[in-house]
N, C-alpha and C positions, 0 to 999 in steps of 0.2 A: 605528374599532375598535381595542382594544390588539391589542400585541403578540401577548401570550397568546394569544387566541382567535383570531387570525391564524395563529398557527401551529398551533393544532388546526385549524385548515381548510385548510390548503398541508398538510399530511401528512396527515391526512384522506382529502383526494382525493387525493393522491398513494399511498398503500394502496390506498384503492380500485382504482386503475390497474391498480394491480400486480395483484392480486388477479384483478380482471378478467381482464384479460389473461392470467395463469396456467390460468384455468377455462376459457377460451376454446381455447387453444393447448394443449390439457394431451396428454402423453401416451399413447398406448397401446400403442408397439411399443418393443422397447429400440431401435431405431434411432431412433428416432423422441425417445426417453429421453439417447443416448449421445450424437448428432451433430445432432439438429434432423433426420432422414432426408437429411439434405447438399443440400437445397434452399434456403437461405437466400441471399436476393442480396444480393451485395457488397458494397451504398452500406450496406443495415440490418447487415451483418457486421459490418462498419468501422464502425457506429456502437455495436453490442455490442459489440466487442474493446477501444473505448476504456471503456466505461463498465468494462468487469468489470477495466479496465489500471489505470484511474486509481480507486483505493483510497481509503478513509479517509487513508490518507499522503498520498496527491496533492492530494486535495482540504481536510483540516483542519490535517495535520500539518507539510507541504512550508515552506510559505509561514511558518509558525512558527517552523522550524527557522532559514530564510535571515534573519528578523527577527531574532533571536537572535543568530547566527553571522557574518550578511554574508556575507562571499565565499567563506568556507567551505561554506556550503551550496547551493554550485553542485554538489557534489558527486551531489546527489540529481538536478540539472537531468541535466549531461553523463551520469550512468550509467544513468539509465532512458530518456531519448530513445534516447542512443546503442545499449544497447541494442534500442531497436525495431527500430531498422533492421538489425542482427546478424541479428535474429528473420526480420525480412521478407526479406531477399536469402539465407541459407544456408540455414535450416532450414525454414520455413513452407513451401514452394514444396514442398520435397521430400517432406516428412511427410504433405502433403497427395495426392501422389501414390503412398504406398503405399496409400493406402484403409484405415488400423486407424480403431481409435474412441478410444483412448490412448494414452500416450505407453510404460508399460509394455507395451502392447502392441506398439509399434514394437520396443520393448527384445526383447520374449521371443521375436516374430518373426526377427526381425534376427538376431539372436546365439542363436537354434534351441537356446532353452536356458530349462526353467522354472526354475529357478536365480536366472537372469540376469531373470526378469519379476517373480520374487517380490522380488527386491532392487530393484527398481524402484520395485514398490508401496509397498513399506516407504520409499525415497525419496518418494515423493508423500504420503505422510500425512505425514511428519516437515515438510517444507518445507510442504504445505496448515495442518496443526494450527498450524504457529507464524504463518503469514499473518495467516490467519485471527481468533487472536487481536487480534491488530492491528483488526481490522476491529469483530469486537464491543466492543471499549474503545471503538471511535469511537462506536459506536452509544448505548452508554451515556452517552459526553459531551455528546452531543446530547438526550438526554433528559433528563438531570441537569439541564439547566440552561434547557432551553425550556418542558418537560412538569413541571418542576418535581418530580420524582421520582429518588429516588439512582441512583445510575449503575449499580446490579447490576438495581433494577426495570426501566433502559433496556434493559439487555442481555436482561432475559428476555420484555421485547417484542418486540426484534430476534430475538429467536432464533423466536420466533411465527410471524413474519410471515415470515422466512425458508425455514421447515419448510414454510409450507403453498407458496408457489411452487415450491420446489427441488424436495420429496417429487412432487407432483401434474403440476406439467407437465414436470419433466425438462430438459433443452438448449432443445427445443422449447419450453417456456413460458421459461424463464430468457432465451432470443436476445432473445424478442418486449418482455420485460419493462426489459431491459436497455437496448433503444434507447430506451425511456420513459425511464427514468432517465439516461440522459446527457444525454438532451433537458430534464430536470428539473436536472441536477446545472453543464451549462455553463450554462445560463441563471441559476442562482443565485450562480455562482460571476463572472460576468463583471457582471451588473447593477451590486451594487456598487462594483465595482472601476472601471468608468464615472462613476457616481457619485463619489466620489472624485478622481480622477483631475481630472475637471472642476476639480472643488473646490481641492487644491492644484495644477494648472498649466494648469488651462484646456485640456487636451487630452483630448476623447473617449477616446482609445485608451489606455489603462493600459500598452501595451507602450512606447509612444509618451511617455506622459508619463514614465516613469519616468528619459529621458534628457533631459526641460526643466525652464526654468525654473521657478523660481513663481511661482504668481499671484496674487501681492504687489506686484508690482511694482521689487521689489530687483532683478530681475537674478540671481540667483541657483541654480545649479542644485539640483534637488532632493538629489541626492545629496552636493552639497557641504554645502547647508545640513544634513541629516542627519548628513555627518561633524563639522562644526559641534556640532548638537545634542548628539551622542554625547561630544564633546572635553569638553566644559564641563560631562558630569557625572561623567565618570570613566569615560569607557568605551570601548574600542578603537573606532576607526574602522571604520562599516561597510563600506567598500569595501577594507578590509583582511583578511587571514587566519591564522590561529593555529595552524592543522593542521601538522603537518609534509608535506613533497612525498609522502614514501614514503608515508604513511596517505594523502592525498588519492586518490595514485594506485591504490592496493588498494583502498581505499573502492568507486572508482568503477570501477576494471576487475570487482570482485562486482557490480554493481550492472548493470553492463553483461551480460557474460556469466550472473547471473541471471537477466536477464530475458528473454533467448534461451533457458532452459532450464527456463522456468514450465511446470509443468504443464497449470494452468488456461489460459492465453493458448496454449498453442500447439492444444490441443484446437479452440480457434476454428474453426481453417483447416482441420477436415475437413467444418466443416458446412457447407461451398458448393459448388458441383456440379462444377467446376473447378479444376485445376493454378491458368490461367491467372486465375480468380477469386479466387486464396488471393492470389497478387500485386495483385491490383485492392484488394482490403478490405485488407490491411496500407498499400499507400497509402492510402484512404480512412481507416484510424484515426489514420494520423501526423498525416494535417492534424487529423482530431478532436480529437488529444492536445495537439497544438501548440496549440492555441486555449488551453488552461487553463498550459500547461508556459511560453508565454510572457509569462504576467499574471501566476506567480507572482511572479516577482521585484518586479515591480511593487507587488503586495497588500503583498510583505513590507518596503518602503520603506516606504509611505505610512502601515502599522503602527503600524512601531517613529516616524516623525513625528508621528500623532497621540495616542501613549501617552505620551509626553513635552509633547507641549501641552496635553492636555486630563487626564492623570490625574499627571505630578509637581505636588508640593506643593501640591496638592489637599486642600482641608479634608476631614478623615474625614466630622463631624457633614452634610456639604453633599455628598456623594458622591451618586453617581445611582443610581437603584435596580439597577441594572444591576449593578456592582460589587458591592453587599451578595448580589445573585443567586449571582453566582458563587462570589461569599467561600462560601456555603451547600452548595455543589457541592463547596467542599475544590480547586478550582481558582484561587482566590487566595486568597491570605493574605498580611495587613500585621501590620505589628510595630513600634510606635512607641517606636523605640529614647531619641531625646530628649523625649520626654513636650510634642512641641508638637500634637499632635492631628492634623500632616498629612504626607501622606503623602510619602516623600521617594523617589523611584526612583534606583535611582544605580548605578555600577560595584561590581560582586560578585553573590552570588546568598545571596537568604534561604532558610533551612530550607525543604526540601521538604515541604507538608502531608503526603504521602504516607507518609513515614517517621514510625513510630512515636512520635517526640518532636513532636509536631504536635496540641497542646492546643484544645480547641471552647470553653475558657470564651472570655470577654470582658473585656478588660483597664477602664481608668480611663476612658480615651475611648471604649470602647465597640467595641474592633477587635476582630479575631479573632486569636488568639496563637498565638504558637512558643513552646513551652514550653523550648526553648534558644535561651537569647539571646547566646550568646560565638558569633556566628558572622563574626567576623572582619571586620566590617567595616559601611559604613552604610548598605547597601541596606537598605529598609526593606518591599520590597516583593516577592511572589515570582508569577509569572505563570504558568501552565501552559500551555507551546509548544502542546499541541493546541488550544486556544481561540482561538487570535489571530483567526483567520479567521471563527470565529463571532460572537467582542464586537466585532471591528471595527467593523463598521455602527453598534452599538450607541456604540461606544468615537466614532466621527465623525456620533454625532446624525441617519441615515439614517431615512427612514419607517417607521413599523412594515411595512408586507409588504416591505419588503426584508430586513427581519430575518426577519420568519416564514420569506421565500423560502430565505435561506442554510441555514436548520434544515434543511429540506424538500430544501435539496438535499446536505447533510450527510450525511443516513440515507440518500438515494439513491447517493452514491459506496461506503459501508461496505456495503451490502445488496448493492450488485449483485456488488460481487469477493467477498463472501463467499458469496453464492450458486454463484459460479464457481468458488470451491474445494470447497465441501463435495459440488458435482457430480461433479466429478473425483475426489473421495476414496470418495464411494460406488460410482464405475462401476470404479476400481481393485479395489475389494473385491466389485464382484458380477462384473463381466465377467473381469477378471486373475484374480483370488485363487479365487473360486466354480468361476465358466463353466471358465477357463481350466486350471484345475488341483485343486482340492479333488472337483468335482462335474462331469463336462463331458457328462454325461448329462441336465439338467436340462433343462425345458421354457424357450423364452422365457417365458414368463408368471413362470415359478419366476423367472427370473432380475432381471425386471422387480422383481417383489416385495424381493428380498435388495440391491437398489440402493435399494429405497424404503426399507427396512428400513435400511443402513448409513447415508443421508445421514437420517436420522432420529437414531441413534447420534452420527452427527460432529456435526449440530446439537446436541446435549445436549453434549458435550464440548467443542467451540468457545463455548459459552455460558462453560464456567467457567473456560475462559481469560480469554475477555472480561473474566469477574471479580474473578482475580486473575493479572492481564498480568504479563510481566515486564521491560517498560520502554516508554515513551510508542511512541504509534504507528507514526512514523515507524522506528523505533529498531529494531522488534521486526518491521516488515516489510523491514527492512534485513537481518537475522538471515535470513528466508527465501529474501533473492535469495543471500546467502551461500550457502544450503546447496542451492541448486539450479545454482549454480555451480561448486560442488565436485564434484557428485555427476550431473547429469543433463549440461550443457553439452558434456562431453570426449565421453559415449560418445555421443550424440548427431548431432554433428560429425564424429566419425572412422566413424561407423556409416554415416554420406550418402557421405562422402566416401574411404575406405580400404577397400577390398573384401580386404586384408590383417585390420582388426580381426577378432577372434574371441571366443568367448565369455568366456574364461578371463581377457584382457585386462580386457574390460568388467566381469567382476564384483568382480576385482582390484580395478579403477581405481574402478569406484563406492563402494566398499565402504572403500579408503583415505581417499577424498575426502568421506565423508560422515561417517565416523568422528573424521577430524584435525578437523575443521569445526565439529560439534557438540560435541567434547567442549572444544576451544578456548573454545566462548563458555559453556555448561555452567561453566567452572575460573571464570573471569571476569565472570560475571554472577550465579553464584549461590554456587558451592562458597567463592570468594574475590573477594568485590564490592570489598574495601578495598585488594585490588590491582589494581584496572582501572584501569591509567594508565599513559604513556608507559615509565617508567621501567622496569616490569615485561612489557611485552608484547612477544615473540618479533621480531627485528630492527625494532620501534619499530611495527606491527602492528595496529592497534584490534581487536577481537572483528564489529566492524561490516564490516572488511575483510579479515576472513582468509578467507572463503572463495578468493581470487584466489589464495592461496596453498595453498589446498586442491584448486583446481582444476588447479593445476601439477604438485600430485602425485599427482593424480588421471592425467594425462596422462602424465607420468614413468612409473609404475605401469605403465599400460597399452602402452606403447609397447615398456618393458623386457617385459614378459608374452607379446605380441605376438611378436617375435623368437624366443622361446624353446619356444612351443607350436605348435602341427600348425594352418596355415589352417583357415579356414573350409571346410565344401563347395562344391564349384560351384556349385549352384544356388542360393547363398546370394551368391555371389560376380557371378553372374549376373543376378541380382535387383539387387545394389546399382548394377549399372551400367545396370539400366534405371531403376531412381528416377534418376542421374543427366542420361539422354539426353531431352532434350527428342521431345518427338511434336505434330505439328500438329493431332491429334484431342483435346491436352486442354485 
């Protein structure tokens, strides 16, 4: 059977599931809408918290970026493990023990101030709408190029099939759906990479081969022969890094402290019936997470080795249909800069399709053109980082269902975390914004409906992100752990831990740190793209790592604010010291 119709039949049933599963488990109380009714066990929490953690980014983008970068994008590894564990040991435990159903809810609770929840809200759409984007792009790169349909037709499939889970069942259908899909998304993501693995070093384990030899017989580690490969066409060594310390470290302190202060992932841990449960499923998802978090690096070797064996100087006319696929998708483009017909990959980067100078005629040989050809140098070929992990299979001659399977579990990583935010972004705006303050007279039912209603809304607007993204996947869910670092992380942490914080502090502190944040990468990604570079940015700084430095002032803020205004009340004060003191009844 091709490929094609392998993968209408692995996403196929894989809908179906979902689908399933949603009609099953659907709905009918807002508890039931907001937290699963906080029955969900542990072992399936920990397997939803990984599926709705590991994203579009984790799953298509991560491993692209490390291909690309090398040791530079360990960046992505060290700040989203690292933060799990942030997550599981300060905040999960305790969040889980005050009993809300959000995170603005903790905020407005806490800091006895609808001020203080409404800036919350307004934090959890700004950090969900730009996630989220990130997630529909993936959806459309997977359809672009498997379903053979442009990538905004993929996205207003995804957004379909998203609407009808999220609207109808709620936490309660998204929990049940979501362990389907990680069950879909790590079996697609580690088969091949098995495969492989075998293949250049004769070791089942992909984490495992990544540090043997090959299985050639040379003698040779993989990674030397890779830096090898790289040498000899011009291009940094991949066990090498190009970042500077101070961005590596910003980079990854955002990435960390975003991810302790998601809105979507910490909502997890009130859906289990226990304190001592919220600790059980955040173990339960690390091991989950670490299964995919330790084959990236691996995926991303074995890559960038077989895109250099099997696609440099490579006859255009003898290409596999594979490549012309993509070429079709606007995710590759070649450019036969010396008129020999093949393809040369090499040190530089060719014009981005994406940008408007990115021509569809067909040159002499029959490629597909960059309509500017002064681009400095002989790379002749230009790759789009979200694809690596999809053509791979394709790129190392793998079966077709191992390709269909990768597809299938593509839109399962992108689907499940984007179900996870547009969750959270509806129950912000029926339970915070409605319930809690516009309307607090309203029936459950009303309210049920105005969550069906907003995550209906965020589905249509997270679709025309997806549309028109403002930078590759990974990039632009980096932007969101930015701004949930800035902005959620400080008041969060000091709210469990500081029975001093108060509300003035926090709204100060949110409100600095989600402002310096967003309009930093706002200057630099859009107002002025031609200055996004070392030279120009605030003590040497990326836009991908200023939140850490957003979240400093975010903390500064609060701390100077704190000093200077009238405590909290007691029973606010009192309250924080029971979320902190352990009880053997939970």
């Amino acid at each position: 059977m091709s490929a094609q119709l392998l993968t209408y039949l692995f996403v196929g049933l894989s809908f179906g599931l979902y689908i399933g599963i949603a009609i099953w488990s659907r709905s009918t109380t807002t508890n039931d809408f907001y937290v699963a009714g906080s029955h969900v066990h542990p072992l399936a929490n920990g397997a939803a918290t990984a599926a709705d953690w590991m994203s579009a980014a984790s799953f298509l983008s991560m491993a692209g970026i490390i291909a690309f970068e090398g040791a530079d994008g360990a960046r992505y590894l060290m700040g989203w493990t690292g933060g799990y564990v942030l997550l599981a040991l300060l905040l999960a435990p305790y969040l889980r023990k005050f009993s809300k159903f959000t995170v603005p809810d903790f905020v407005g609770d806490r800091y006895y101030s609808q001020t203080a929840r409404l800036v919350a809200v307004v934090c959890v759409i700004f950090i969900s709408f730009t996630y989220v984007a990130g997630q529909m792009r993936g959806v459309g790169i997977v359809f672009s190029r498997f379903l053979e349909v442009d990538i905004n037709t993929g996205v207003l499939v995804g957004m379909a099939i998203v609407f009808f889970y999220a609207v109808l069942g709620g936490m309660k259908g998204i929990t049940y759906t979501q362990v389907a899909q990680y069950c879909v998304l790590i079996f697609a993501y580690l088969v091949p990479a098995i495969f492989i693995s075998l293949t250049l070093t004769g070791n089942p384990l992909p984490m495992l081969g990544f540090g043997s030899t090959m299985n050639d017989g040379s003698g040779v580690y993989l990674l030397d022969r890779l830096d090898g490969l790289n040498a000899e066409l011009g291009m940094s060594a991949f066990t090498d890094g190009n970042k500077s310390t101070v961005d590596m470290f910003f980079i990854t302190a955002a990435l960390m402290a975003g991810t302790a202060g998601l809105p979507h992932v910490i909502v997890r841990f009130f859906t289990v019936p226990k304190v001592r449960d919220a600790r059980i499923s955040a173990g339960y998802a690390l091991v989950f997470i670490a299964l995919l978090y330790t084959t990236a690096p691996a995926v991303a070797a074995f890559a960038r080795v077989n895109i250099i064996n099997n696609v440099n100087d490579m006859s255009y006319e003898q290409a596999p249909g594979w490549f012309t696929k993509w070429e079709a998708s606007g995710l590759i483009a070649w450019l036969d800069k010396n008129g020999d017909g093949r393809v040369q990959y090499r040190g530089g980067n060719a014009l981005d399709p994406a940008t408007p100078e990115f021509a569809t005629g067909l040159g002499q040989s029959g490629e597909r053109l960059l309509s500017n050809e002064a681009s400095g140098n002989d790379n002749e070929l230009y790759i789009d980082r979200d694809i690596i992990v999809l053509a791979h299979p394709e790129i190392a001659r793998l079966p077709n269902w191992v390709i269909a399977l990768v597809a299938a579990g593509g839109l399962a990583a992108a689907l499940s975390t984007a179900a996870g935010l547009l969750l959270v972004m509806s129950t912000s705006i029926s339970h915070d914004l409605m319930k809690k303050c516009l309307m607090p007279n309203i029936s459950e039912r009303q309210e049920l409906l105005f969550a069906r209603i907003a995550a209906a809304v965020a589905v249509s607007v997270a679709g025309l992100l997806g549309i028109y993204p403002p930078g590759f996947v990974a990039q632009v869910v980096a932007f969101a752990f930015g701004l949930a670092a800035a902005s959620f992380f400080p008041v969060i942490l000091l709210g469990i831990f500081s029975t001093r914080m108060n509300k003035e502090a926090a709204i100060a502190g949110m409100v600095t740190g989600l402002t310096f944040t967003f309009s930093y990468i706002v200057y630099f990604k859009f107002i002025s793209p031609e200055t996004n570079h070392a030279g120009h940015w605030l003590f040497g700084i990326s836009p991908e790592g200023i939140g850490t430095l957003g979240m400093l002032l975010n903390f500064v803020v609060a701390l100077v604010v704190m000093r200077v205004t009238p405590p909290p009340p007691r029973e606010v004060q009192e309250l924080v010291q029971r979320i902190r003191v352990p009880r053997a009844t939970m």
